[in-house]
TORKOL-4160 file (C-alpha; in steps of 0.2 Angstrom, whole numbers, padded with zeros to 4 digits, m for minus):
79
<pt num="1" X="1016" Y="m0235" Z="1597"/>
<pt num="2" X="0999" Y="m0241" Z="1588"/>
<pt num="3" X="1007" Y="m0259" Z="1588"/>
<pt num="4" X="1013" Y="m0263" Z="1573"/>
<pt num="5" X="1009" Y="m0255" Z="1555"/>
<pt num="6" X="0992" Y="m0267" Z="1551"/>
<pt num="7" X="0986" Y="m0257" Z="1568"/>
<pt num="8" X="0989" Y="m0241" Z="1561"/>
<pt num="9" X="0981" Y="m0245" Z="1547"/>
<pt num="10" X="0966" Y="m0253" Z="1553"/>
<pt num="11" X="0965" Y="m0239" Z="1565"/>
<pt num="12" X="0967" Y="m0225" Z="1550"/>
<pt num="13" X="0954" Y="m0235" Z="1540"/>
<pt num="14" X="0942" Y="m0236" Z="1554"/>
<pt num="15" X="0944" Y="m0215" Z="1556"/>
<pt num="16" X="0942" Y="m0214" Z="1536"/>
<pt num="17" X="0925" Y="m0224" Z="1537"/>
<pt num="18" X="0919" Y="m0213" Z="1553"/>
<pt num="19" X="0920" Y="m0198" Z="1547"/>
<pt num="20" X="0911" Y="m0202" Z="1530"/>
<pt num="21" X="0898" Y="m0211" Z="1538"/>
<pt num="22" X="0896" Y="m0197" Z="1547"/>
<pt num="23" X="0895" Y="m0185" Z="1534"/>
<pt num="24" X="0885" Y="m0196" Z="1525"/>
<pt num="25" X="0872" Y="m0196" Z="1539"/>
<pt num="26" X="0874" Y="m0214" Z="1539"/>
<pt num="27" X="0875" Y="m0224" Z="1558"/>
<pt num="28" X="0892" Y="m0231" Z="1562"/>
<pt num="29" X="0899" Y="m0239" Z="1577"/>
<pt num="30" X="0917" Y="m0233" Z="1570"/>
<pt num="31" X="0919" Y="m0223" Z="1585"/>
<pt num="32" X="0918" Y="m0238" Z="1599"/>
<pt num="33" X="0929" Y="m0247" Z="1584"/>
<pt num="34" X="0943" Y="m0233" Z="1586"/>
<pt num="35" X="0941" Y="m0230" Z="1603"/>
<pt num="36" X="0945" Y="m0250" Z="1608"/>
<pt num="37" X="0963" Y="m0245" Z="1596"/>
<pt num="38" X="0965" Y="m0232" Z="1608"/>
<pt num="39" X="0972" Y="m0234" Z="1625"/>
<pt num="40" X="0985" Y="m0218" Z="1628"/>
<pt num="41" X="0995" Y="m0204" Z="1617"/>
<pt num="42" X="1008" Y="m0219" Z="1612"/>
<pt num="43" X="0992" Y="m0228" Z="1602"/>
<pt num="44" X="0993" Y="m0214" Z="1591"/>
<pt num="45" X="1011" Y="m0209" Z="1586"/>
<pt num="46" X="1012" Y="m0218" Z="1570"/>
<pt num="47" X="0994" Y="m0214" Z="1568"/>
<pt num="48" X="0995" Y="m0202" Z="1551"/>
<pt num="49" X="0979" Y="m0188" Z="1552"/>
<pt num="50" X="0985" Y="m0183" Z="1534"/>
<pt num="51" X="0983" Y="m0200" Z="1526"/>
<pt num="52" X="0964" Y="m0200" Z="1537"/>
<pt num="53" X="0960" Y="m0185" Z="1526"/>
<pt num="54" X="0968" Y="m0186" Z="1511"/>
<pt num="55" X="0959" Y="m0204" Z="1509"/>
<pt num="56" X="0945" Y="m0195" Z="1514"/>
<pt num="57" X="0944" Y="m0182" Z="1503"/>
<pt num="58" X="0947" Y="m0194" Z="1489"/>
<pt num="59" X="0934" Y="m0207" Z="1494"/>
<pt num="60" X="0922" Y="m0191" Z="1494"/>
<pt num="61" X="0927" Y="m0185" Z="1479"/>
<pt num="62" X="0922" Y="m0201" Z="1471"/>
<pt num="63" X="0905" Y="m0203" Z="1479"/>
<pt num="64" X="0902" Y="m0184" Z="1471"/>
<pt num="65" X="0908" Y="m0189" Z="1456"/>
<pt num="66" X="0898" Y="m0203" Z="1456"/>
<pt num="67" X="0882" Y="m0192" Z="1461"/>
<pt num="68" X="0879" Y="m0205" Z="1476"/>
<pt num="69" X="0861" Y="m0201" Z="1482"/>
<pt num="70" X="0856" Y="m0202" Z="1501"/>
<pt num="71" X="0843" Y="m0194" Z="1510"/>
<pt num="72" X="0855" Y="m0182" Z="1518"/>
<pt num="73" X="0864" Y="m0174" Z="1505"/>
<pt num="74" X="0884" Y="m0176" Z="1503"/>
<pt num="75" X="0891" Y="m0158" Z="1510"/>
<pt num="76" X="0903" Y="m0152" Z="1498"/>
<pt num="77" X="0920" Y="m0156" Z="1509"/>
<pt num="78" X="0922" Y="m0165" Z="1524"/>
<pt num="79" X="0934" Y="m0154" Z="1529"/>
Protein backbone atom coordinates (compact mmCIF):
# COMPACT_ATOMS: atom_id res chain seq x y z
CA UNK A 1 0.00 0.00 0.00
CA UNK A 2 2.76 2.79 -1.24
CA UNK A 3 4.74 1.75 2.01
CA UNK A 4 4.46 4.01 4.50
CA UNK A 5 3.26 7.93 4.13
CA UNK A 6 6.96 9.42 3.31
CA UNK A 7 6.51 6.94 0.08
CA UNK A 8 3.44 8.49 -0.85
CA UNK A 9 4.66 11.59 -0.58
CA UNK A 10 7.93 11.36 -2.26
CA UNK A 11 5.92 9.41 -4.87
CA UNK A 12 3.20 12.43 -5.17
CA UNK A 13 6.10 15.03 -5.18
CA UNK A 14 7.83 13.17 -7.87
CA UNK A 15 4.30 13.13 -10.21
CA UNK A 16 3.91 17.06 -9.04
CA UNK A 17 7.49 17.87 -10.49
CA UNK A 18 6.79 15.47 -13.84
CA UNK A 19 4.11 16.88 -14.94
CA UNK A 20 5.39 20.53 -14.57
CA UNK A 21 8.59 19.87 -16.07
CA UNK A 22 6.65 18.72 -18.67
CA UNK A 23 4.58 21.32 -19.17
CA UNK A 24 7.27 23.53 -18.78
CA UNK A 25 9.17 21.81 -21.60
CA UNK A 26 11.81 21.14 -19.37
CA UNK A 27 13.76 17.34 -19.48
CA UNK A 28 13.07 15.21 -16.35
CA UNK A 29 13.88 11.72 -15.41
CA UNK A 30 10.66 12.06 -12.97
CA UNK A 31 9.11 9.35 -14.89
CA UNK A 32 11.89 6.37 -14.32
CA UNK A 33 11.80 8.17 -10.74
CA UNK A 34 7.92 7.20 -10.27
CA UNK A 35 8.16 4.23 -12.10
CA UNK A 36 10.95 2.54 -9.63
CA UNK A 37 7.75 3.65 -6.59
CA UNK A 38 5.58 1.71 -8.63
CA UNK A 39 5.63 -2.04 -8.58
CA UNK A 40 1.55 -3.18 -8.78
CA UNK A 41 -2.06 -1.43 -8.10
CA UNK A 42 -1.30 -1.82 -4.09
CA UNK A 43 1.75 1.02 -4.64
CA UNK A 44 -0.87 3.28 -5.37
CA UNK A 45 -3.85 3.11 -2.92
CA UNK A 46 -2.86 5.83 -0.59
CA UNK A 47 -1.40 7.57 -3.65
CA UNK A 48 -3.71 10.88 -3.72
CA UNK A 49 -4.19 12.13 -7.70
CA UNK A 50 -6.04 15.30 -6.15
CA UNK A 51 -3.29 16.43 -3.94
CA UNK A 52 -0.90 15.83 -7.56
CA UNK A 53 -3.08 18.45 -9.05
CA UNK A 54 -4.19 20.72 -6.78
CA UNK A 55 -0.28 21.10 -5.81
CA UNK A 56 0.03 21.31 -9.25
CA UNK A 57 -2.15 23.83 -10.26
CA UNK A 58 -0.83 25.97 -7.37
CA UNK A 59 2.87 25.71 -8.15
CA UNK A 60 1.59 26.77 -11.72
CA UNK A 61 -0.28 29.45 -10.59
CA UNK A 62 2.69 30.81 -8.92
CA UNK A 63 5.14 30.48 -11.91
CA UNK A 64 2.29 32.72 -13.78
CA UNK A 65 2.09 34.87 -11.28
CA UNK A 66 5.50 35.30 -11.21
CA UNK A 67 5.71 35.68 -15.14
CA UNK A 68 8.44 32.87 -15.23
CA UNK A 69 10.14 32.96 -18.79
CA UNK A 70 11.22 29.77 -20.75
CA UNK A 71 11.56 29.23 -24.23
CA UNK A 72 8.41 27.25 -24.23
CA UNK A 73 5.83 29.25 -23.13
CA UNK A 74 3.72 28.14 -19.81
CA UNK A 75 0.25 26.71 -21.18
CA UNK A 76 -2.42 28.32 -19.27
CA UNK A 77 -3.51 25.15 -17.12
CA UNK A 78 -1.98 21.87 -16.82
CA UNK A 79 -5.07 20.39 -16.72
Amino acid sequence: MCGNLLKCEVLEAETVSFLLCKNLGLETRAAEYIAAYIKNEDDLIKFSYESVVKMADKIEEILLKQNVKSDVPIQQSLF
